[in-house]
KOLMI-504582 format. One record per residue (C-alpha): x negated, y, z. Coordinates in steps of 0.05 Angstrom, whole numbers, plus 5000, padded with zeros to 4 digits. Layout:
<senus>
XYZ/...
</senus>
This chain:
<senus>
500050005000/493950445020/490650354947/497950544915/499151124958/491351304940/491851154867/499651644863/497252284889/491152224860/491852724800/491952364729/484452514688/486552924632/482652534580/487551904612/494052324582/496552034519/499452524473/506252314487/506552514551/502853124531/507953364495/512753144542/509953674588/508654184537/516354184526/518554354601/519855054592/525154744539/528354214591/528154634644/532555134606/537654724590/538654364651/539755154671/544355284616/548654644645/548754824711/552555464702/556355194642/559054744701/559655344752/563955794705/567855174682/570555134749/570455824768/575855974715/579155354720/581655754778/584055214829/588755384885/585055574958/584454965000/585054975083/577955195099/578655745044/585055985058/582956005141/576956525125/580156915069/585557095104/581557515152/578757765086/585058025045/588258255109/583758695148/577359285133/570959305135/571159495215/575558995235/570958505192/565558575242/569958275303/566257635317/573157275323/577357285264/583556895250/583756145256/577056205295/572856235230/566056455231/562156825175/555057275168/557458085162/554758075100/557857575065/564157735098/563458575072/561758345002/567557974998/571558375020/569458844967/571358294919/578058404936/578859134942/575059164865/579658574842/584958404880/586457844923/586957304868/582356634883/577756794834/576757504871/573557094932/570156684890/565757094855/560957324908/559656594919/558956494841/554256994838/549756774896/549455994866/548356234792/542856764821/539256104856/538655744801/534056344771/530556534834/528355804843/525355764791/519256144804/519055744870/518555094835/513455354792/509055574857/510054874897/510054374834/507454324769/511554134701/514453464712/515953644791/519454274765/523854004720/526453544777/527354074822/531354524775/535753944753/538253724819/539254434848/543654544782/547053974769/548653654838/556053634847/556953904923/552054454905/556854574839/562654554893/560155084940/558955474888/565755634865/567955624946/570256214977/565356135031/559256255055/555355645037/553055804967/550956465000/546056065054/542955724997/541056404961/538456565028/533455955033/531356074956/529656834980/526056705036/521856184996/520356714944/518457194992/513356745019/511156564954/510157234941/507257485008/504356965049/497257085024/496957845020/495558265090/496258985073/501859345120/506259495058/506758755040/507958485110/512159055128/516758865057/515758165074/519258265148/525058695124/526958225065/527357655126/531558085169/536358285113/537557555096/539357435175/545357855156/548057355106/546456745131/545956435197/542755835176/536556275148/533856315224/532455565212/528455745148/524656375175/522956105241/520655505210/515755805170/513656315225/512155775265/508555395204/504055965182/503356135258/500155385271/496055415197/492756045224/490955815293/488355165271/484055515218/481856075272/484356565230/485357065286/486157705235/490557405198/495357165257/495657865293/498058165224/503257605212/505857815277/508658445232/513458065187/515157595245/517258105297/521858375246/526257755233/525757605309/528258425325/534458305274/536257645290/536557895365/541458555347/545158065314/546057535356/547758025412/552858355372/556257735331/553357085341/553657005418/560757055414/561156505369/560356025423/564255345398/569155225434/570454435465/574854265418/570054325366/564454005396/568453475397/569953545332/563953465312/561352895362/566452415337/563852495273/556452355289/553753105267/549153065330/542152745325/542152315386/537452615449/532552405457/532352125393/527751515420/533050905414/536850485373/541750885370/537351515346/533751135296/540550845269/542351575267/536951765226/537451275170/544951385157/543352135156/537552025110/542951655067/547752155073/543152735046/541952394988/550252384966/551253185004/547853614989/543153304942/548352954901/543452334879/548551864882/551251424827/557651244853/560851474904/566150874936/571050894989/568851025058/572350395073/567149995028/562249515061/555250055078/550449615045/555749604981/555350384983/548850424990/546850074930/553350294888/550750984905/543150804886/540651044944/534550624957/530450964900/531951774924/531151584987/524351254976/522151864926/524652314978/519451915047/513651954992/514952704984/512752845052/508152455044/505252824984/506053435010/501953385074/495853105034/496753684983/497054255020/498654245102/500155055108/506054875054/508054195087/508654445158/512655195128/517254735084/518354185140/519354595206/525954825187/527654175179/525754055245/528254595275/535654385252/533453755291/532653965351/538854415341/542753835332/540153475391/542153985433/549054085401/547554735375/547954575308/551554025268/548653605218/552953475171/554753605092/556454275076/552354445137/546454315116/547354535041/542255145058/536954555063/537554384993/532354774963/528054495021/528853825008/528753834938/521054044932/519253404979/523852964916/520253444863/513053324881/512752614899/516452434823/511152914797/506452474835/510051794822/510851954745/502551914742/504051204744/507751254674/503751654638/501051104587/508450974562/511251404510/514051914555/513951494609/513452134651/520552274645/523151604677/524351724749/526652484730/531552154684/533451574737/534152084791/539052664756/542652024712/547852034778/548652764781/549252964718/554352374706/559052594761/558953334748/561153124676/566452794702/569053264748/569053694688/572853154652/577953004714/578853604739/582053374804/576153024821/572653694836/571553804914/574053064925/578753104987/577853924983/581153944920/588354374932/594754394909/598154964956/598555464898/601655014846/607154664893/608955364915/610255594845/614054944824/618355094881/619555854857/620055724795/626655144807/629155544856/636455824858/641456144891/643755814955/637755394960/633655325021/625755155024/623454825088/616154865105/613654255157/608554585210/603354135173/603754615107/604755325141/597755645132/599155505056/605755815053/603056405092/597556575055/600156424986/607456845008/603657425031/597657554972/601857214906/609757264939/615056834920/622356974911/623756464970/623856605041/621955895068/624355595143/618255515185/618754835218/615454885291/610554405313/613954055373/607853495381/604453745438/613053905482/616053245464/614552635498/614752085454/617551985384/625352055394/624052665436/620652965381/625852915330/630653215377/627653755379/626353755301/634053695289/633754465309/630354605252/634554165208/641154465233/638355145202/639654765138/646454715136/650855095084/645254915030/647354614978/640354404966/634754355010/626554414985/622354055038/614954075032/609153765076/601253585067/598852875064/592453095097/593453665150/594853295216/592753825259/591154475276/586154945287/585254805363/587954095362/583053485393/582952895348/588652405360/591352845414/598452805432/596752075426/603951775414/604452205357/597651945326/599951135347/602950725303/610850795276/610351515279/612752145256/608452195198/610051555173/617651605184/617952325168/621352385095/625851755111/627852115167/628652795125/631052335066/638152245111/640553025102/642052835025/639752484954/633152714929/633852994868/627353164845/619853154874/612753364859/607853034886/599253114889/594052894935/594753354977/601353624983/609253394969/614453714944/622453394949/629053754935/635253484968/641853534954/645253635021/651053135030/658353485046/661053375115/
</senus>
């Protein structure tokens, strides 16, 4: 194993390259740009295929379409979302410029994921060379969840800009000492703190990285005058902490949100039960952010079936070498680009962080230069093959590029269980309404309704049905009290009833809490039969997400 380590990173003679491969390299500008070219063709594709808002969207831009600028900077908006001032203000803009129309929110985080692709690029070319580059651009433009976020109207797409910035900026000023340069350095760090949270991960990291280089060389000058740059991101992450972020403090329900679904590295990670941990999180990177996988099956599929229907083995063993590669190449660059890493960690150990998907899509750019230089370093082994270099770039973006041509394809693929359908059951409802109907809204669907009724409006005024889970004791206690809301239905000739499949709680709510309505035989799975006895259904539209039925209210 030694010798094939040895004999991979050990970079290729050039009298050993046949002219193949030669040309194969010569031609990167060329692949580069058109792996570009498809990752926004993707991005606008689903930017103007203009899908409704989905819960997580609708919970943050409400906040956004319904208050200022100065009530923007409260640290506690509606639903308990969370959001830098920046991105929040810029959106906001969005709206006021163009309206409150999904594409409105959208285009801030359009702009910030079509702007990374371009800034990266320069990155790549600092940390890899040809082959390693071409990998790196690929998967930051054509990995599905990275496609997702950015036509999302939230911040995620926005804390990837932010890692590809602070990158760049180190690129560009991690070797020069002049006051100008460190003083730029510091306040292009501290303006990124104001648009991303996660960029403290990313800053701090490299402090700490280019802290430790110095020290170990005993470059003394140079570590007093990094103290510049690093005193300024430390000065604006403190005003803003102070101001917003300590009143962000997650509340239990959400810790336990996130416990339950294993977003905390164990701690101390020294067990079975942290090393488990960190295998099925090495996994999980691989399919979100990165979006290596293959095939994505049902979470109810045997592991070992997923794992090798989503080809992880390969990524996963491209992604260990990359560290690998890294620390031999250059250690100043492996400990700036692997800190942050750590840092989320030990974030995660201590709850402060989760570790989880669209959590962690800021790492993206981070990880991707550990996959990029260990295929540029693996692909030596190919050289003496007619472009033999291009075999594990091709094998690694084959899975991406496959699925975000099929999401193109089958459109409601996009965003997998995110994908939405509040907008367009609203409008089938408005648009079959009449006279002397009445539209009943479960407590499941409300944030919908409300959000869609107050920025697009409908010619209905819908009943709002109350959520009676957490007063009534069991399951005929509940629909007592539900027949309240039913008996508002009478003298309608027909009655519209609509409910999600997928929103079983609120904002607030533990998992499975009030437990007899979470057991089995209940409400949710007795709820249109129940609904079903006010009349004959006499027409229905039903998605993924949401259902529509119209009644026709029996006489009495």
């Amino acid at each position: 194993m030694s010798d094939f380590l040895n004999a991979t990173f050990r970079r290729a003679p050039k009298v050993s390259v046949c002219p193949a491969a030669g040309h194969v390299q010569a031609q990167w500008k060329t692949f580069v740009w058109i792996l570009l070219g498809v990752g926004i063709f993707f991005r606008l594709f689903h930017f103007l295929d203009n899908r409704s808002l989905w819960g997580d969207e609708i919970f943050l831009a409400t906040s956004i379409v319904k208050v200022n600028f100065v009530e923007l900077a409260n640290p506690m908006l509606a639903y308990e979302q969370k959001a830098p001032l920046g991105y929040l203000w810029v959106s906001r803009l969005m709206v006021v410029l163009f309206g409150t129309s999904e594409m409105a929110l959208r285009l801030f985080p359009l702009i910030c994921s079509i702007a990374s692709l371009f800034l990266f690029l320069p990155v790549a070319r600092y940390f890899l060379k040809p082959v390693g580059v071409l990998v790196a651009m690929g998967v930051l433009a054509t990995a599905p969840p990275l496609i997702y976020h950015a036509v999302e109207a939230k911040q995620y797409s926005t804390e990837l800009l932010a890692t590809v910035i602070a990158l760049l900026l180190y690129t560009r000023f991690q070797n020069k000492m002049d006051f100008l340069s460190l003083l730029l350095w510091g306040l292009g760090g501290a303006v990124l703190l104001w648009f991303s949270f996660s960029s403290i991960f990313i800053l701090a990291g490299m402090a700490f990285g280019v802290s430790l280089h110095y020290v170990l060389k005993k470059e003394w000058r140079h570590l007093f005058r990094s103290i510049l740059p690093f005193s300024i991101w430390l000065v604006s992450f403190a005003v803003s902490y102070v101001l917003f972020i300590h009143e962000h403090g997650d509340s239990e329900w959400l810790l336990h949100f996130f416990r339950i679904r294993d977003s905390f590295m164990p701690f101390p990670p020294f067990s079975i039960a942290g090393l488990q941990w960190f295998i099925k999180k090495a996994f999980s990177i691989l399919h979100y952010p990165l979006g290596l996988s293959w095939l994505d099956l049902s979470p109810s599929t045997n592991a070992v079936v997923r794992v090798l229907a989503r080809m992880s083995l390969l990524p996963l063993a491209v992604l260990a070498v990359g560290f690998v590669a890294f620390y031999r190449k250059d250690r100043k660059q492996f400990m700036v680009l692997v800190f942050p890493v750590l840092l989320v960690l030990i974030a995660s150990g201590l709850e402060l962080y989760p570790f989880m998907d669209r959590l962690v899509v800021f790492l993206a750019p981070v990880l991707v230069l550990f996959l990029a230089l260990s295929c540029e370093k693996l692909s030596n082994v190919f050289l003496k093959i007619p472009r033999g270099s291009l075999i594990l770039p091709a094998l690694l973006l084959l899975g991406p590029i496959a699925n975000a041509t099929h999401q193109v394809v089958d459109r409601d693929a996009f965003g997998d269980y995110k994908k939405s359908y509040q907008r367009e059951t609203l409008s089938y409802i408005d648009d079959r309404y009449k006279e002397g109907d009445a539209v009943y809204i479960y407590w499941n669907d409300l944030v919908g309704y409300r959000y869609y009724k107050e920025t697009q409006g409908f010619k209905f005024e819908a009943i709002e049905g109350k959520d009676y889970r957490f007063v009534a004791k069991d399951k005929a206690d509940y629909y007592s009290k539900l027949s309240a809301d039913f008996r508002k239905l009478s003298g309608n000739s027909r009655v519209w009833f609509i409910y999600s499949n997928r929103a079983w709680s609120n904002i607030g709510d533990f998992d499975g809490q009030p437990a007899w309505y979470y057991a089995e035989d209940n409400p949710r799975e007795t709820l249109l039969e129940t609904f079903s006895a006010l009349g004959k259904e006499i027409d229905s539209y039903k998605t993924a997400e949401v259902n529509v039925h119209l009644f026709e209210i029996k006489e009495k």
